[in-house]
N, C-alpha and C positions, 0 to 999 in steps of 0.2 A: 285917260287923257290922250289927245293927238297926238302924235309924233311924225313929222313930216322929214324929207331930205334927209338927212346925216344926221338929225335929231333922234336917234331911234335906238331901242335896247341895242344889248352889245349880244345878247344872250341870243342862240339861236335854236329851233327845236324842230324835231322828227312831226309828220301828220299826228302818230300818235300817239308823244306827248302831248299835244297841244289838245287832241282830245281828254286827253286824262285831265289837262288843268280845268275844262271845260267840265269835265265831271264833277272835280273837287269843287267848282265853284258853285254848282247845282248842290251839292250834298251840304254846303257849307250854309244854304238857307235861298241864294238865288235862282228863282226860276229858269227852263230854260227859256221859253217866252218871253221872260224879262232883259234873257241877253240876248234874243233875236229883235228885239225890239232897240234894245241901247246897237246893235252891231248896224242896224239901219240910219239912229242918225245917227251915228258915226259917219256912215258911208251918204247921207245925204247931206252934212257939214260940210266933209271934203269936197262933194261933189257943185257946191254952189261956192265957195270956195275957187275952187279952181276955173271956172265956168261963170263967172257971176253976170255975165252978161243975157244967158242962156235962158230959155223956157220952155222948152219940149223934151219930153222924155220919150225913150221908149226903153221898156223892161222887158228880156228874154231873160224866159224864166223855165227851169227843169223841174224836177222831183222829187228835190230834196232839200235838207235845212236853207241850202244857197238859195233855193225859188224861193222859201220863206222871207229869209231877207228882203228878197226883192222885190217880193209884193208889198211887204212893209214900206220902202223908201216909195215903191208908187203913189201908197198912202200918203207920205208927207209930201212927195211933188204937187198931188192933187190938192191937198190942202193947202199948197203955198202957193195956190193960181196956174201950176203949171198946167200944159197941156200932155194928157199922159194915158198912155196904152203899154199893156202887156203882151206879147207875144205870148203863148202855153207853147214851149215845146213841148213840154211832159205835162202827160194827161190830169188837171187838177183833181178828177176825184181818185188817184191812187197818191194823193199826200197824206200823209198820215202825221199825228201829232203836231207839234209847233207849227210845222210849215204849212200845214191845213187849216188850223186856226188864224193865219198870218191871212190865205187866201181868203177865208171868210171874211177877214176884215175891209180887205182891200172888196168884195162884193160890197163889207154894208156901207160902202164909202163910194159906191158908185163907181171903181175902178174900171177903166174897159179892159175888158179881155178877153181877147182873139186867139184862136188855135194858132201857133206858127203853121205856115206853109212856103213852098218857093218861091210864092208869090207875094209874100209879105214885102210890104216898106218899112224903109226906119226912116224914122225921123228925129232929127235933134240929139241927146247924148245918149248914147245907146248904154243901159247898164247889161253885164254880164254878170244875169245867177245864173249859170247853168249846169255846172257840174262840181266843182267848189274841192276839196282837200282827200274826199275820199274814193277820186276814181282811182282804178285800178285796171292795168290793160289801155291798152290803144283805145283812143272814144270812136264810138261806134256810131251807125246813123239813129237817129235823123240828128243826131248832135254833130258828128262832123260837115252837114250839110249845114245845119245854122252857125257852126261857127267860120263855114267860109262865105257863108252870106253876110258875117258880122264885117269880116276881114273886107269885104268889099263893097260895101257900104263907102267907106272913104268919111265917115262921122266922128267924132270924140268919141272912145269907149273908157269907161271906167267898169272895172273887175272888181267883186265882189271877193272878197277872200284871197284868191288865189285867181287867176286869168284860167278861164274855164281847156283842160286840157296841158296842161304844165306842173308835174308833179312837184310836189310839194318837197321831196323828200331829196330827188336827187337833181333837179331844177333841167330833166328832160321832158322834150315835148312828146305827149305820146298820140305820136300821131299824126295832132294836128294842133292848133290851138291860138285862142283869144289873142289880136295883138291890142293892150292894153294902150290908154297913153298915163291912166292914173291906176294902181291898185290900192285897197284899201283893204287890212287884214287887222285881223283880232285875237287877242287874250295874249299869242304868243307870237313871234315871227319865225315863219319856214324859212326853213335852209332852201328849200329852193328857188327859193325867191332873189336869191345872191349868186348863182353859179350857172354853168353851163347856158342853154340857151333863154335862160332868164332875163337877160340882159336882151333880147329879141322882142320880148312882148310882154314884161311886167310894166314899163314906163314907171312915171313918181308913186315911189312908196308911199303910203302914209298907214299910222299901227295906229289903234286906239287899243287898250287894253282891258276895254270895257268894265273898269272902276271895279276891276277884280285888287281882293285885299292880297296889298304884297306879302305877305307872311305865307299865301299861298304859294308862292313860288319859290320862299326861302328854300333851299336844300333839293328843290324839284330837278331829276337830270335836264341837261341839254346836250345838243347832238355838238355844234360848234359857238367858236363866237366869234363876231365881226369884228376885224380890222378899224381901228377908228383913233380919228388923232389926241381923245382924251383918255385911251388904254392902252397907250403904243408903248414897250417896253423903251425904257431910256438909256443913251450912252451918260456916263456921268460928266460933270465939269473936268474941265482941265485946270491943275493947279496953276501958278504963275511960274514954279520953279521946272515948269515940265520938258521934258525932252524926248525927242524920237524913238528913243531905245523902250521909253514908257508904253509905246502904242502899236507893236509888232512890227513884225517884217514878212511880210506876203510875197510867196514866191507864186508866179504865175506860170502854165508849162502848156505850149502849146504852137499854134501858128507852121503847120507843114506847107510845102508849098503849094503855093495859090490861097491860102488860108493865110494870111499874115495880118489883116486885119482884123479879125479876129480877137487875136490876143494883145493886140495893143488898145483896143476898146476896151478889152475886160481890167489890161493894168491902168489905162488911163482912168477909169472908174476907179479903181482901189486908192490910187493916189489922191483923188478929188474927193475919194469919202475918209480920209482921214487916217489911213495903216502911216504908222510911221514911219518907211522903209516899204520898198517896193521895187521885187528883181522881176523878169522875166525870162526865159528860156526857150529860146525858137531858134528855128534853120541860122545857120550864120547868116545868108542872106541876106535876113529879114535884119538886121542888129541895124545896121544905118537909118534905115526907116523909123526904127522905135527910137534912137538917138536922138533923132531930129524933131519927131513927133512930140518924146516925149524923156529929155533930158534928166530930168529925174531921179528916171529908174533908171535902175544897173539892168544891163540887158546882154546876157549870155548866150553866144552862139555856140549850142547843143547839137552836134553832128551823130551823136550816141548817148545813150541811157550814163555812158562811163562818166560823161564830165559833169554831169548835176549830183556826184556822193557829197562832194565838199558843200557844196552849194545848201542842199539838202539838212547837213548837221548845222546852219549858221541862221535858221529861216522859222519863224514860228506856225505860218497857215499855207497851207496850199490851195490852186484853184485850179486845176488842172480840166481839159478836156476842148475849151475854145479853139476851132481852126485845129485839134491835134490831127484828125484825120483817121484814117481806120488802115494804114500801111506800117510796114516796120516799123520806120522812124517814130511811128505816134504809140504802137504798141511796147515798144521798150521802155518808151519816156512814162508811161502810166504803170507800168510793169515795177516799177524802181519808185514811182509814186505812192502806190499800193504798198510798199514795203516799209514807207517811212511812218513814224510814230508820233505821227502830228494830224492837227485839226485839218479837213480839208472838204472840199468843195468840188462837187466831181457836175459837170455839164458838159452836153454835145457828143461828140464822138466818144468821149470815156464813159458816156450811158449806154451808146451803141454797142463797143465793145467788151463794155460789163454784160449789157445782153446777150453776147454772144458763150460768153464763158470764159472766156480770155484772161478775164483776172478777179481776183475776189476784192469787193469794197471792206475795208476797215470799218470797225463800225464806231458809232460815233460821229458819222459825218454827214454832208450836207447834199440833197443830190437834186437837180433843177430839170427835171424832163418834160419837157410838150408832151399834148397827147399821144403824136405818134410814135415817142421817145416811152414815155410808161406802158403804152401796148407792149412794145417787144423786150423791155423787162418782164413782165408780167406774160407773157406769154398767149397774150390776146390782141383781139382786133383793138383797132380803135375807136371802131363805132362801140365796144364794149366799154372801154374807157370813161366813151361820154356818156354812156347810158347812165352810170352811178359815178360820178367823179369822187365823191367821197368815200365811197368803199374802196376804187383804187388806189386813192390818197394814203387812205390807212393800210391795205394791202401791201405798197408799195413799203410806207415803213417798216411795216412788221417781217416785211420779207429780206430787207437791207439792213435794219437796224440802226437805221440812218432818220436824219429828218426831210422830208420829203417836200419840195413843193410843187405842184401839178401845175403846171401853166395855164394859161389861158382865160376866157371869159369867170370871171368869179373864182380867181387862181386859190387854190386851197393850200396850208401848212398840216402837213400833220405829223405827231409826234407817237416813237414808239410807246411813252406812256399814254398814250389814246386819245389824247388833246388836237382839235381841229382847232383852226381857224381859216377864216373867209377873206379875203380882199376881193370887193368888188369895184374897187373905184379903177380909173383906167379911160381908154378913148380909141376908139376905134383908127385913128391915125397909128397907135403902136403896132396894128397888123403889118411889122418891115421888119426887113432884117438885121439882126446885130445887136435887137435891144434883150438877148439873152444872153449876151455876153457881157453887157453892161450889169446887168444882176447878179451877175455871178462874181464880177469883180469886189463889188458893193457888198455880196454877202461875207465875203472873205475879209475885205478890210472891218468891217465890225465885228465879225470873229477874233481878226489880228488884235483889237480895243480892247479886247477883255471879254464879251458878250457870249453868254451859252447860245447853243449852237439852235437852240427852236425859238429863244427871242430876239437872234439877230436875225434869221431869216423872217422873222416875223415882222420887223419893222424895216428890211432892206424890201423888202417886198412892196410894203404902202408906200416909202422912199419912188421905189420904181413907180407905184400904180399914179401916186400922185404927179411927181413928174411929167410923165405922157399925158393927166387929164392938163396940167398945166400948159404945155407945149402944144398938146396935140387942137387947143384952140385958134393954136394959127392956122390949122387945116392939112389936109392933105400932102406927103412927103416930110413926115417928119425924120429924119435922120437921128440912130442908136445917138449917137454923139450930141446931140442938142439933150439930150434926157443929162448928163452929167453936172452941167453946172445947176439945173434945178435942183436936180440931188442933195449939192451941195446946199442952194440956200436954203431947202425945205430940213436938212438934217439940221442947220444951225437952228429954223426956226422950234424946231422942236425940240433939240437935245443942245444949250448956247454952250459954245467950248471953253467960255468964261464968263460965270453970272457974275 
């Protein structure tokens, strides 16, 4: 059956699982032909669908099961009146199996088909079968020259499977690659279709599952699973009799000078997501400002590591690293952090300077690094990073023993017991500064709630992703600080503090 937008499995899977389900469903009595033929209308449904005004196709087509596909949908274009040509990028008599069979249909159906060359037109909705789930390596010519002839075309494209050229596994472009506005995928949904430069050239999902029996997928591994507001871990009710002392007390530690905003973003978060009790700890300085800002919290002026010991024994989560900085003042105060025996949330410079060796993370804890923040943990670039976000995801935890969340386009959770998860929602307005420090606040005050420490991040995360897609439809210049009160009413609508 279809699944469109946010209607979509939770479950997400590696190229090759999804080939193995595709096996099991062949062994189980379905042809493969019979689900290169269901994977076509699938993808001609969507494609009139979304397009319904439309009548012209043109199908670029490669040399493998994805050409199949796509000579099939030409098939049903033609027979629903369209006007429809194939491009051949890859040579149709080196198809072999299904997708050769698929080509002979589209012959005894009168399909036209033309060699691609530089000189080829498109016309009307251009489909992408061209290279489909099992490239491997940078795409090579004559495929990277039809897919920058796709790219500038300037037409609707809808992607066959996968957006020809964007790996399926680690959701990088190798290379080059399809910029979709529709993708349509089957049996199972790739992980990369959620992360890293995915979010560039997949455009609207849509999954059919090609009327595979669910019993085949009962107990079958997946790589991660999406973020989504019908699996999103819950904070519980609040009694009627409740109080403060019921809901933690998050001590925040941070803001060196010229950083002071910083860590009043991150405790103004913590406050607005519901910690019951909220200190912070910065330059004296800064203590007026947070007063004023944010009356609240108790706000201690920290000149040394010596006056947060009391502080310290009275406090249930830490969120240490906002604005701390990478100078004495900021190394002491993380140095004494590092030593306490509580839950904690390490972001910003206490990632910097855990990179550097400076101090060891406890484990047990929560740790929020951007890409360029996980590179120098990890001891790599950060085009290595993006290359496999999910391997560094898990890297990262296995090498902290912490819960990790990788930032960014399709920002990932991963757990030292080997558990991923995806958040892809989000908006391009959040590319600003401060809105990490907002998350960092937020994961801590649901930590301070009761909440283990891979399902708060896991739902302070969608908290943030949704927020910014919220805000960030007023447009450009969204400001860290407008993401807060969303927080708030999106935490109510999902977890009510009194049903």
């Amino acid at each position: 059956m279809p699944h469109t937008k946010d209607d979509l499995p939770d479950a997400l899977y590696s190229a090759a699982q999804v080939r193995g389900l595709d096996a099991s469903l062949i062994a189980a009595g379905t042809s493969g032909f019979e689900l290169m033929h269901r994977a076509a209308r699938a993808t001609w449904r969507a494609l009139v669908r979304h397009w319904p005004a439309a009548n012209e196709l043109t199908v670029v087509a490669g040399h493998g099961n994805n050409a199949g596909d796509g000579y099939l949908v030409a098939v049903l274009a033609k027979r629903g009146g369209w006007t429809v040509r194939v491009l051949a990028a890859g040579d149709p008599r080196q198809l072999r199996g299904d997708a050769a069979s698929a080509h002979a249909e589209a012959v005894s159906e009168n399909v036209v088909i033309e060699a691609w060359s530089a000189q080829s037109d498109y016309r009307g909705i251009v489909l992408d079968a061209l290279l489909g789930t099992g490239l491997a390596g940078d795409v090579r010519e004559p495929y990277a020259s039809v897919i920058a002839a796709i790219n500038a075309s300037g037409l609707p494209v809808v992607a066959v499977d996968i957006p020809s050229g964007l790996c399926a596994d680690t959701g990088r472009i190798l290379g080059c690659a399809v910029r979709a506005d529709l993708t349509v995928t089957f049996i199972g949904l790739k992980l990369g279709l959620f992360t890293g430069d995915a979010a560039n050239v997949v455009g609207e999902r849509v999954f059919n599952d090609l009327h595979a029996d669910p019993r085949l997928l009962e107990g079958a591994p997946i790589t991660a699973r999406r973020l989504t507001a019908g699996n999103l871990p819950r904070l519980a009710a609040r009694r009627g009799a409740s109080h403060k002392g019921q809901f933690g007390h998050v001590l925040l530690i941070g803001g060196d000078r010229g950083l002071g905003g910083a860590i009043l973003l991150s405790a103004q978060s913590a406050l607005r997501s519901g910690a019951g009790m909220v200190s912070l700890a910065t330059r004296p300085e800064h203590v007026p400002a947070a007063l004023a800002r944010i009356p609240e919290a108790m706000a201690l002026g920290a000149a040394s590591a010596n006056q947060l010991m009391d502080l310290l024994q009275k406090v249930s989560v830490l969120v240490v690293g906002p604005g701390l900085g990478q100078g004495a003042w900021g190394r002491s105060l993380l140095s004494a952090a590092a030593n306490a025996p509580l839950p904690q949330v390490w972001d910003a410079d206490a990632l910097n300077l855990l990179a550097e060796g400076r101090v060891s993370l406890p484990k047990g804890c929560v740790i929020t690094p951007h890409p360029g923040e996980a590179a120098r943990l990890l001891g790599l670039s950060t085009a290595q990073v993006q290359a496999d976000r999910p391997a560094a995801a898990h890297a990262l935890s296995k090498k902290y023993t912490a819960v990790v969340v990788l930032k960014g386009a399709g920002s990932l959770i991963a757990c030292p017991d080997g558990r991923l998860a995806v958040c892809h929602q989000g908006h391009p307005a959040m590319a600003a500064a401060g809105l990490g420090d907002v998350l960092a606040g937020l994961v801590g005050a649901l930590l301070a709630q009761g909440m283990d420490a891979f399902d708060a991040t896991c739902l302070a995360v969608w908290l943030h992703a949704n927020a910014g897609e919220r805000q960030g439809k007023f447009g450009r210049g969204l400001a860290a600080s407008d993401l807060i009160p969303a927080i708030r009413q999106l935490l109510e609508e999902q977890a009510p503090c009194l049903k």
